[in-house]
C-alpha positions in Angstrom: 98.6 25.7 -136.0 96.8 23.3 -134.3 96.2 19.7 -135.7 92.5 20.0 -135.8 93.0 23.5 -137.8 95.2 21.2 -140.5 92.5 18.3 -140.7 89.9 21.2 -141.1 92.2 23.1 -143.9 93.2 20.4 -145.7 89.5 18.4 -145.5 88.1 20.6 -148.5 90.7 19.5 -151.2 90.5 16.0 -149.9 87.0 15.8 -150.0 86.7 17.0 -154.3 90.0 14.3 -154.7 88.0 11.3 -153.1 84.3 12.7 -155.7 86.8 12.6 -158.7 88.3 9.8 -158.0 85.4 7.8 -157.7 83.8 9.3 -161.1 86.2 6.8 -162.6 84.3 3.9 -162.8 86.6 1.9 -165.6 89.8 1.7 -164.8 90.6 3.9 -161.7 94.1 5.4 -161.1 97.1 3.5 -158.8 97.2 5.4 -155.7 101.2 6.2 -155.6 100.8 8.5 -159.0 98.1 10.3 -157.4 99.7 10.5 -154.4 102.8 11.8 -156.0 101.1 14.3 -158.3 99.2 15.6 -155.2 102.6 15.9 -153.2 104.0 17.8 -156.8 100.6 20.0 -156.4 102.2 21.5 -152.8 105.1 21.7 -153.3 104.5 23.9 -156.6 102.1 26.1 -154.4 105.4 27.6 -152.5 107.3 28.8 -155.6 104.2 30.3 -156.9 103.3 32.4 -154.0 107.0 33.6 -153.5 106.8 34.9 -157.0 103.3 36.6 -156.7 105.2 38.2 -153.1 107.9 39.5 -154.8 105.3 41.2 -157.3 103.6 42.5 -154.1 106.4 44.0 -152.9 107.8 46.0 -155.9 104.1 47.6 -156.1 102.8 45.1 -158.8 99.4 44.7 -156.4 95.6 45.7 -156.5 95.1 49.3 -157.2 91.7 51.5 -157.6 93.2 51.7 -161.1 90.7 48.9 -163.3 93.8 47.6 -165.3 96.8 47.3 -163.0 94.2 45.1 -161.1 93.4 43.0 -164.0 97.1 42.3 -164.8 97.8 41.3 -161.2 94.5 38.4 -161.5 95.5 37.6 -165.0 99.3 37.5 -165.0 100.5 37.8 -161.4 97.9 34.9 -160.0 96.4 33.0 -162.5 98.9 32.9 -165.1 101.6 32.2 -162.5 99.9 29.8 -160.7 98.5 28.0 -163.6 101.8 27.5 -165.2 103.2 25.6 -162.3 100.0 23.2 -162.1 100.6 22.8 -165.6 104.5 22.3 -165.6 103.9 19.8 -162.8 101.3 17.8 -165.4 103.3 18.0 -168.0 106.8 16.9 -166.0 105.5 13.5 -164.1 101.7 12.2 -164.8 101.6 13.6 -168.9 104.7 11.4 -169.8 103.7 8.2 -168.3 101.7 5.5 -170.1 99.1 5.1 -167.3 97.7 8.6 -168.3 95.9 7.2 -171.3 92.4 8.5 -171.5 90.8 12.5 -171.0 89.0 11.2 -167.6 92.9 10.7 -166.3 94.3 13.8 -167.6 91.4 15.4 -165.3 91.9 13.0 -162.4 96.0 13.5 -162.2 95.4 17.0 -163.0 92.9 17.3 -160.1 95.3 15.7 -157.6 97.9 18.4 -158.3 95.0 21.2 -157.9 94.2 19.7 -155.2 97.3 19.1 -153.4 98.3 23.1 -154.1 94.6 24.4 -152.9 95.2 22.2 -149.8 98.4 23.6 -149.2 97.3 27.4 -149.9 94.3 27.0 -148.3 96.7 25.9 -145.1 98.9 29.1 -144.6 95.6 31.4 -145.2 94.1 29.4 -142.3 98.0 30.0 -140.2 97.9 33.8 -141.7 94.3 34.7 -140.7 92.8 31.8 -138.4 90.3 29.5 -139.3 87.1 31.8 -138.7 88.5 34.0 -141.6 88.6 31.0 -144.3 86.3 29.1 -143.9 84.4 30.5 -146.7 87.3 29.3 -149.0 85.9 25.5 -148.7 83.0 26.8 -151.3 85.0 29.0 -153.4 88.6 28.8 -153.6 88.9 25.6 -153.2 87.0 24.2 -156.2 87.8 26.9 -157.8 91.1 25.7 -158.4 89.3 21.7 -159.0 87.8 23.7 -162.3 90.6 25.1 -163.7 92.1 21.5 -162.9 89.2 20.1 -164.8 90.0 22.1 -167.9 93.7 22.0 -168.0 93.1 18.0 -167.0 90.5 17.4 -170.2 92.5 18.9 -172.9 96.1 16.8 -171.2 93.8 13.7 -171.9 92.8 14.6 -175.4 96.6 15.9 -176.0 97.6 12.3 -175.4 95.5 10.5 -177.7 97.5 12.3 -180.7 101.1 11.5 -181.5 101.2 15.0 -183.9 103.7 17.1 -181.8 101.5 20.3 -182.9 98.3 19.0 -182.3 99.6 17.8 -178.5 100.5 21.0 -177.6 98.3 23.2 -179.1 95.3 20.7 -176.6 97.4 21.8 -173.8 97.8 25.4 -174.9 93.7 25.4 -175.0 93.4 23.8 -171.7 95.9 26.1 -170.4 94.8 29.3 -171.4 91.0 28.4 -170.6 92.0 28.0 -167.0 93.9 31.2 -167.3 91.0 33.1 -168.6 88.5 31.5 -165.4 91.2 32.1 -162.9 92.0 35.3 -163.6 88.2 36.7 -164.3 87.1 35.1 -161.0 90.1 36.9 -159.0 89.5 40.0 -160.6 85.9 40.0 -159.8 87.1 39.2 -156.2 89.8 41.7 -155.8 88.3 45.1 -157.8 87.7 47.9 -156.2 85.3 49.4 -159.0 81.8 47.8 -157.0 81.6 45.6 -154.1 78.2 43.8 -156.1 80.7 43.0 -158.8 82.8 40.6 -156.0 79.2 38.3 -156.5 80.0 37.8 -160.4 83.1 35.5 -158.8 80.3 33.2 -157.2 78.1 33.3 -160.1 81.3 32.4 -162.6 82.5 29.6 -160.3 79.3 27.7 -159.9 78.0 28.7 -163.6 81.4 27.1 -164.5 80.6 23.5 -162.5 77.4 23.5 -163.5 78.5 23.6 -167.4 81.5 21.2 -166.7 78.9 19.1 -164.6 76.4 18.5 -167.8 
């Protein structure tokens, strides 16, 4: 891969990083935690795809059969990869005093989205070249800066409580809302029932900014 085909891979994630990072007007984050949790973010992103490979490969993959597909968006891709972003929160930025407000729950959260589109968006650009995925820079790119955004909002709100129930049941809500988004925008993608239904993916991730946005 050539260095050019990096800067372009990797320019879509670092773009939405720099926009949230400068949406914190008050008291904006030290740039080694973010650069940590963005390094966490691709390093995650490798583990994660070797598990949804080895589900590939014993048949668990896209079928013209409705719920087999559904189970690989929900369970095999978003659920997997979702629980890794969310380990990674929970393990370095969630524990540490500096995350002490809902905006930085969304900005550390963001920087481990960010750092595991970056890196998948990298090996689909060394897998199918860069004229095949480019599209990715307006889909699932912030697609995954969404579910960050949820996940990262309900971290914030799970530290401003010390009741151990009321913590993780915030993280549980954030968790499985990015869960449900992921996996109904894959499965729109990846169905076979209706190529017109592969537009509802489009319409759920930009209906989705636009509510987070107001």
């Amino acid at each position: 891969m050539k260095i050019l085909e990096l800067l372009i891979a990797s320019l879509p994630s670092l773009l939405l990083v720099g926009f949230i990072y400068l949406q914190d007007k008050y008291e904006r984050e030290k740039p080694i935690p973010l650069a940590i949790c963005f390094l966490l973010g691709a390093v995650i992103t490798l583990p994660a795809r070797w598990l949804e490979e080895q589900a590939y490969y014993i048949g668990w993959r896209e079928s013209d059969h409705f719920w087999i597909t559904a189970s690989v968006a929900f369970i095999v891709v978003a659920f997997n990869e979702e629980l890794f972003k969310l380990g990674a929160l929970v393990v370095y930025p969630f524990r540490q005093r500096f995350l002490n407000e809902p905006f930085d729950g969304i900005v550390y959260a963001m920087m481990i989205g960010m750092g595991f589109a970056t890196v998948e968006n990298i090996i689909y650009v060394y897998q199918y070249g860069l004229a095949e995925t480019w599209g990715r820079a307006f889909t699932a790119v912030p697609s995954h800066g969404v579910y960050a955004i949820l996940v990262g909002y309900f971290a914030g709100m799970a530290k401003l409580t010390n009741h151990p129930t009321q913590r993780w049941w915030s993280l549980g809500k954030g968790f499985l809302l990015a869960v449900l988004l992921h996996g109904a925008y894959d499965l729109f993608l990846i169905q076979e029932e209706a190529e017109w239904l592969m537009l509802l993916s489009i319409v759920l991730l930009y209906g989705s900014i636009f509510l987070l946005g107001k």
